[in-house]
N, C-alpha and C positions, 0 to 999 in steps of 0.2 A: 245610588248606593244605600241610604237610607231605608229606602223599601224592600231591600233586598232584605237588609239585616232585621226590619222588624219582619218579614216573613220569615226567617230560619228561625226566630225568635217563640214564632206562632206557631211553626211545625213543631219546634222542640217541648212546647208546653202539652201539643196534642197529643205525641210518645206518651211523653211521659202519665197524662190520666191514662193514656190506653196502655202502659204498665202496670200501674197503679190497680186497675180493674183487673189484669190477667192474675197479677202476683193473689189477691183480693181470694179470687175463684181458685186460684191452685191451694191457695190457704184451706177455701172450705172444703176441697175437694179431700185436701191431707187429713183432716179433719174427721169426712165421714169414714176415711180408711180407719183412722185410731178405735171410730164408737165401733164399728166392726170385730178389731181386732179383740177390745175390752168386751165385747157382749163375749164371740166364742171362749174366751178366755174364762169369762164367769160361768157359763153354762160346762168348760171340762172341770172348773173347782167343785161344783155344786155336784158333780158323781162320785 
């Protein structure tokens, strides 16, 4: 019983970094969408 629970223990630590890294990468991905939006944005104020 004991091994059992420190393996669900183990699996649940593993999710959660490999959440941790998805959330991480969609951050920077939302990220490079904004500096996109801000560049065209600046470049239609600047005509």
């Amino acid at each position: 019983m004991f091994k059992k629970l420190v393996a669900l223990i183990a699996a649940s630590g593993l999710l959660l970094l490999a959440g941790c890294n998805t959330m991480a990468g969609l951050g920077k991905d939302i990220q490079k969408g904004g500096e996109v939006l801000q560049k065209s944005a600046d470049k239609e104020m600047a005509k």
